[in-house]
C-alpha positions in Angstrom: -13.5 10.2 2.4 -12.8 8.5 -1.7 -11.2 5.1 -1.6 -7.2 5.9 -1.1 -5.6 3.8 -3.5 -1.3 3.8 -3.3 1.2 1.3 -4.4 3.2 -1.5 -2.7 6.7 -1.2 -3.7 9.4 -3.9 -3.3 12.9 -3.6 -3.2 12.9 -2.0 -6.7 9.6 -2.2 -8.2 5.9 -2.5 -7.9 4.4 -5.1 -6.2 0.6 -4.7 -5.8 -1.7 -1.9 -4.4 -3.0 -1.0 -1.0 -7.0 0.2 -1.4 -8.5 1.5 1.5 -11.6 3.7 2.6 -11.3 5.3 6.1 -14.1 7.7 7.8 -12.8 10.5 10.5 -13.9 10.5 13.8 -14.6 14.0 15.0 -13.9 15.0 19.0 -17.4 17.2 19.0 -19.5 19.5 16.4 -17.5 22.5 15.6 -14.0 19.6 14.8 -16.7 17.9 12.6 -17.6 21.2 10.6 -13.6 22.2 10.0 -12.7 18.5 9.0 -15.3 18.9 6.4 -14.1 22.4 5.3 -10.6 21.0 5.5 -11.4 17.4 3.7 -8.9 18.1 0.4 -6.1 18.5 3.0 -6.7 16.0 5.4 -7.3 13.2 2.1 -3.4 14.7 1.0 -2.1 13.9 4.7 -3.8 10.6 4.7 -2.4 9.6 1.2 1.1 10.6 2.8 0.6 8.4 5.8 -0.6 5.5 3.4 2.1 5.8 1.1 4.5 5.1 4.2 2.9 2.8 5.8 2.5 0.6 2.6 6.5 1.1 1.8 6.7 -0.4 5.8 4.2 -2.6 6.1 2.1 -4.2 3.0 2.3 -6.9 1.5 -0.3 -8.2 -1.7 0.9 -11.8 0.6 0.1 -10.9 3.8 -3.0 -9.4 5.8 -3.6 -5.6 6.0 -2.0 -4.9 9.9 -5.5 -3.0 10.0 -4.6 -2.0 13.9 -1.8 -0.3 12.9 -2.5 1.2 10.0 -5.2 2.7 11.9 -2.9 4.2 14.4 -0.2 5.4 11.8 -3.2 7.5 10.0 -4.3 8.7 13.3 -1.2 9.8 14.6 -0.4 11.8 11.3 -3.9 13.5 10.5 -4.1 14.3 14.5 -1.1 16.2 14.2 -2.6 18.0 10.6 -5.8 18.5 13.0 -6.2 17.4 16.9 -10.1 17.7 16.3 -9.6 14.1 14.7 -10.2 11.6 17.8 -10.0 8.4 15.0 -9.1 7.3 11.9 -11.5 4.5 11.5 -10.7 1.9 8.3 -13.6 0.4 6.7 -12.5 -1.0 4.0 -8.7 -2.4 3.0 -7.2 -5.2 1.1 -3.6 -5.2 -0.6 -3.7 -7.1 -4.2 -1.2 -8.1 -6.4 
């Protein structure tokens, strides 16, 4: 999947940006052929669950809670498509 790139918002403005790159773990063949068919919907969900977990969690300050990012964007793209097993993250950093 394209790098995801979504804000970090304070209290009442924009603090930095949260940049990350994740890859879908497929349960077996045929969940690997309708994730790629699917990919423009599943990028949507994942920019949802990024968006909400940034407004949560982010900080350009603090480390990326890369665990549980990871389990956020699982939890919502399973439930847009159980064929997804994992959300693995491969790349993320939150900058000022």
């Amino acid at each position: 999947m394209d790098k995801i790139v979504v804000p970090i918002v304070g209290s009442d403005r924009i603090e930095g940006t949260l940049k990350l790159k994740l890859v879908l773990a497929a349960k077996d063949a045929a969940s690997l052929a309708r994730l790629t068919e699917r990919l423009p919907e599943l990028r949507a969900v994942s920019v949802a669950g990024a968006i909400e977990f940034s407004r949560l969690f982010a900080s350009p300050q603090t480390p990326v809670d890369v665990r549980r990012l990871s389990a956020d964007l699982t939890k919502v793209l399973r439930a847009a498509d159980p064929g997804i097993e994992r959300v693995l993250i491969v790349e993320v950093s939150a900058e000022s």
